[in-house]
C-alpha positions in Angstrom: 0.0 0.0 0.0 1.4 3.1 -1.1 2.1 5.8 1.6 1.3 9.6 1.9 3.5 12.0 2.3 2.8 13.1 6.0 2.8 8.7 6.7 6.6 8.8 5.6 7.3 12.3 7.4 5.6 10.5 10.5 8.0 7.3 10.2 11.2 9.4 9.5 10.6 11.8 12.8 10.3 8.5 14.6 13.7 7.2 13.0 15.1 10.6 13.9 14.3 10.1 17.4 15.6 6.7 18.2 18.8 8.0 15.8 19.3 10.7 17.9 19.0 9.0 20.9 21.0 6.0 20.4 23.9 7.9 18.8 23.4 11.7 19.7 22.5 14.5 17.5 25.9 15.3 15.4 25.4 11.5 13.9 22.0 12.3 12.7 22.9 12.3 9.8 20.0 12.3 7.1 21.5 8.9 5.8 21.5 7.2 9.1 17.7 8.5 9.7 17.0 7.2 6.4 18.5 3.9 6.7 16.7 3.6 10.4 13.9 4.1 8.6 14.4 1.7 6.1 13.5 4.3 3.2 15.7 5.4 0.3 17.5 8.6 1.1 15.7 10.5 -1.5 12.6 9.7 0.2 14.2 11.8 2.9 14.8 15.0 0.9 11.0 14.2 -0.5 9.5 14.3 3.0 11.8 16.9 4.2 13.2 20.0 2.4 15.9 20.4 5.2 17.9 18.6 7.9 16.2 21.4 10.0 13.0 21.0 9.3 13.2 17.5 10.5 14.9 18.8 13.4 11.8 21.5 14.4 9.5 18.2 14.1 11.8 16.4 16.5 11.3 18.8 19.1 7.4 19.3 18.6 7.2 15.8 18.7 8.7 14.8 21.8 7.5 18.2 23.4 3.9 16.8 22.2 4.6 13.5 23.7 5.5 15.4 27.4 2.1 17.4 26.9 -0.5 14.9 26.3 0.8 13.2 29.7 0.4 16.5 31.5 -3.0 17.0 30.0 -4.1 13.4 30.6 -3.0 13.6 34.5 -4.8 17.1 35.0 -7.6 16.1 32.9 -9.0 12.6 34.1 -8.9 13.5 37.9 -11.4 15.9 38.7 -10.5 17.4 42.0 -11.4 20.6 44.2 -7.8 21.0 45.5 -5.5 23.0 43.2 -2.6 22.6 45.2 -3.5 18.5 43.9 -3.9 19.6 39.9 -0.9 21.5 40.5 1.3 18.7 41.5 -0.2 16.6 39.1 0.6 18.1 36.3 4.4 18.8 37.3 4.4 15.3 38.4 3.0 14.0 35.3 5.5 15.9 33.4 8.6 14.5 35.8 7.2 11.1 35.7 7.5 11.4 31.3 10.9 12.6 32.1 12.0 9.5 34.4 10.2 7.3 32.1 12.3 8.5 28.7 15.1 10.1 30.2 16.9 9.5 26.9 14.1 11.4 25.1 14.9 14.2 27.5 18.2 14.3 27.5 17.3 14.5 23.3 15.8 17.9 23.9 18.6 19.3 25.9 21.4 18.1 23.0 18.6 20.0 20.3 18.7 23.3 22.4 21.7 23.8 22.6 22.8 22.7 19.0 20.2 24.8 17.9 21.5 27.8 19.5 24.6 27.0 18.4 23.6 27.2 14.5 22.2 30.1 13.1 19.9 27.9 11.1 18.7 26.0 13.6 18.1 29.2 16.1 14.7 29.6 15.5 13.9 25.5 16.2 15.0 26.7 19.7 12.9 29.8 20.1 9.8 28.2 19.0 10.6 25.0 20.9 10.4 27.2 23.7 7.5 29.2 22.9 5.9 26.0 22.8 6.1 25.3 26.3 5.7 28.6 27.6 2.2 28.6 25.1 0.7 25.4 26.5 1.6 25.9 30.1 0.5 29.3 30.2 -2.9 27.9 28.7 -3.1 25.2 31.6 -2.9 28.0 34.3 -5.2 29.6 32.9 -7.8 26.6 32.5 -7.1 26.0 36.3 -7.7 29.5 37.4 -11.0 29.4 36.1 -12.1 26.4 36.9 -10.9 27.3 40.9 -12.3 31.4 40.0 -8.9 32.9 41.0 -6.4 34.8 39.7 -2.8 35.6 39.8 -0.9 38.0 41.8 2.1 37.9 38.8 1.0 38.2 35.2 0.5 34.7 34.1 3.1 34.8 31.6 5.9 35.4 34.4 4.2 32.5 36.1 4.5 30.3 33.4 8.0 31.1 32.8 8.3 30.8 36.7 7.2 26.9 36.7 8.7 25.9 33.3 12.5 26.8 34.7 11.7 25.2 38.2 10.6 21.6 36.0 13.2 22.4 33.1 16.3 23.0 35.3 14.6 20.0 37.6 14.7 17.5 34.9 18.3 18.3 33.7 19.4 18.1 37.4 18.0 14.8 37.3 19.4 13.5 34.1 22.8 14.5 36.1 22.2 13.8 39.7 19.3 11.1 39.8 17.8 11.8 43.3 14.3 11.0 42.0 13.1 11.3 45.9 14.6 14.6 46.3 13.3 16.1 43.1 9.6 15.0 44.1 10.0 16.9 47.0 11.2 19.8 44.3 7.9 19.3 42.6 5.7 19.6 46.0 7.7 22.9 47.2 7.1 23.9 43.6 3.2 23.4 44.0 3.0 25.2 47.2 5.3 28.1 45.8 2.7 28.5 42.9 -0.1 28.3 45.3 1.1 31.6 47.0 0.7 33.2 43.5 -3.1 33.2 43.3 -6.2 34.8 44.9 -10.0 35.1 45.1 -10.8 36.0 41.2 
């Protein structure tokens, strides 16, 4: 059965991912991703029209990935404690990270290769934006739901808990004190807790 376009870029962003993995990002070469894939390189260039597009997909994929956990944890347990949605939602997001650490450790090696080449500079920008986007989104849903507001704009906020959980998963990849860092996440909840009142 023949396959669509968006089938083979689909199939190729998962060969990226266990390429870049396995054998970091400077070996990610569009031959190895191809080969991983089992397609012929010029399928590649077909799918993609750069290395850096593939790249940017990379990102939003395993940034995607993080999400939907996040969203699924918050979501499914209806509860009338925010300091509980709270936690769940940074927990849900540390859990994806102790689950696929290597996935994580991905995202770090893209950043900061990204910022190292000028054409890859905007894959970390909007990588970024990305987070800040959905997680600003989240505090808002929860606000609303609870009918308060925040004593910071929510922007700040959002940048507030993305560094605590960002900077927490890299210490994590480096450290591994998994007990430690829960209590991280918990201190975390209670912090943002002090950052909302009566709407």
């Amino acid at each position: 059965m023949r396959m669509s376009a968006e089938e083979r870029r689909d199939l190729l962003v998962a060969a990226a991912i266990r390429v870049m993995t396995r054998d970091g990002v400077a070996r990610a070469t569009t031959r190895a991703i191809a080969s991983e894939a089992e397609m012929p390189l010029g399928v590649f260039h077909y799918a993609f029209h750069s290395k850096q597009e593939l790249v940017s997909r990379v990102a939003e994929t395993i940034a995607q990935r993080s999400k939907a956990d996040i969203d699924a944890a918050v979501l499914s347990r209806p509860t009338d404690d925010l300091f509980q949605v709270v936690l769940g939602g940074l927990t849900a997001y540390f859990d994806h990270v102790v689950d696929h650490p290597d996935e994580h450790l991905l995202t770090y090696e893209l950043t900061t290769a990204a910022l190292r080449d000028p054409e890859l500079e905007d894959v970390a920008r909007r990588q970024y934006d990305y987070y800040l986007k959905e997680n600003e989104q989240l505090l808002l849903a929860a606000a609303d739901v609870f009918g308060l507001q925040f004593t910071e704009p929510v922007s700040v906020v959002s940048r507030y808990t993305l560094s605590v959980v960002d900077g927490l998963a890299l210490n994590w990849l480096a450290w591994g004190d998994e007990d430690q860092a829960r209590q991280v996440l918990a201190l975390t909840a209670r912090a943002a807790m002090g950052m909302v009142r009566p709407r």
